[in-house]
N, C-alpha and C positions, 0 to 999 in steps of 0.2 A: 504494500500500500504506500508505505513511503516515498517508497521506488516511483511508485505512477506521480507521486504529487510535485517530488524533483522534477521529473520529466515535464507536468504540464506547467511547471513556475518556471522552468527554463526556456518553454514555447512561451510563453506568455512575455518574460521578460524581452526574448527574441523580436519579438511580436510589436511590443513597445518600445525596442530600440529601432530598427523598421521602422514606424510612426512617427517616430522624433524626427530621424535623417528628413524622411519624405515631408514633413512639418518646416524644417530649417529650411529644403530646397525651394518648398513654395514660398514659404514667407521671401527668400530671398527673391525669387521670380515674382513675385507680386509689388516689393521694389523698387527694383527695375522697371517693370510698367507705368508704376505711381510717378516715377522717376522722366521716365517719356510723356508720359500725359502731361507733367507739370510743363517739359519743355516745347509741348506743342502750344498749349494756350497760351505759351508768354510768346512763342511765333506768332501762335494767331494773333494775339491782341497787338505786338509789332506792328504786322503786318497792316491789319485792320487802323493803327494810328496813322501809317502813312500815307493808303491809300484816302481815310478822309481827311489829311492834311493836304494829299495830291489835290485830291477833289472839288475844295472848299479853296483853294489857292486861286487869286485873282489872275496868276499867269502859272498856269502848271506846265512842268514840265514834262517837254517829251525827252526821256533819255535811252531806250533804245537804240541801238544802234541799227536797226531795221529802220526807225520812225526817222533817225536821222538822214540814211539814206534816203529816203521816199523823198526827204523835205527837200536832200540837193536837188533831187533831177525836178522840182519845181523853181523856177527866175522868174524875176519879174517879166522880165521879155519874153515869156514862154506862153503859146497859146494853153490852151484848157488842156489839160489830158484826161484819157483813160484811164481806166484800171490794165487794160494791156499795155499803153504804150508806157505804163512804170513800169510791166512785169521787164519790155522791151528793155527799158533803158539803164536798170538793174541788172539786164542780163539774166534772170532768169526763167522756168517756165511762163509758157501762155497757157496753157492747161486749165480748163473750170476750176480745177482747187487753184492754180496760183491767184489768176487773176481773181478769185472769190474771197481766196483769204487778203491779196489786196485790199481790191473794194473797200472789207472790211475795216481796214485797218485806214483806209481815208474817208472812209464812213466817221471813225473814230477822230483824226482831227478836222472835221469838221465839227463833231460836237463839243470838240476841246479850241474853235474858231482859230487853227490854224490855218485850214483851210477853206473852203465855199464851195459846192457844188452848184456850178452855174445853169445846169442844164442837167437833168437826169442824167447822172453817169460823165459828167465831163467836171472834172477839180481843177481849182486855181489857187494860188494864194491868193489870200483875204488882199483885196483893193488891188489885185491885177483886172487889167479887163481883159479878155478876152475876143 
């Protein structure tokens, strides 16, 4: 009888050092997560402060290096363009995604008044005429 009760206080303690380890690993894993969450909301909230400091800014900036080139191939001397003839003058595709993601994105400083769409689909800068 002895015999059995060694035996089952041996499983048992087995059993509960087992428990402990798997207790230490999660709490450590759990952490680590606490530990990423914490640093995604302070990104998010980062992030979230510049975009409406962008936003709310009387001359926002475009600082892209995309948005900058777009900005070169428009002069004042330059009639209206397309969304192709920037994919053109970029140099790269004319493909429906290029010229759409274009578009887009002189969609975008026209609501930021870099630009003016003078005519459906034809951009300028703001007080060129075309």
């Amino acid at each position: 009888m002895l015999g059995l009760i060694a035996a089952r206080e041996a499983a048992a303690s087995a059993t509960r050092d087992d428990l402990h380890q798997q207790q230490a690993k999660l709490t450590a894993e759990v952490a680590a997560i606490d530990a990423e969450l914490a640093d995604l909301a302070t990104t998010r909230h980062t992030l979230t402060k510049i975009l409406e400091d962008e936003v709310t800014s009387s001359e926002p900036a475009v600082i892209s290096e995309l948005y900058q080139q777009i900005l070169a191939v428009f002069t004042p001397d330059r009639d209206a363009l397309r969304a192709k003839d920037v994919c053109l003058a970029l140099e790269i595709g004319t493909e429906a995604k290029d010229t759409e993601g274009i578009r887009a994105k002189l969609k975008r400083l026209v609501n930021r008044h870099t630009l003016t769409e003078i005519q459906p689909g034809q951009f300028t800068l703001i007080g060129t005429r075309a």
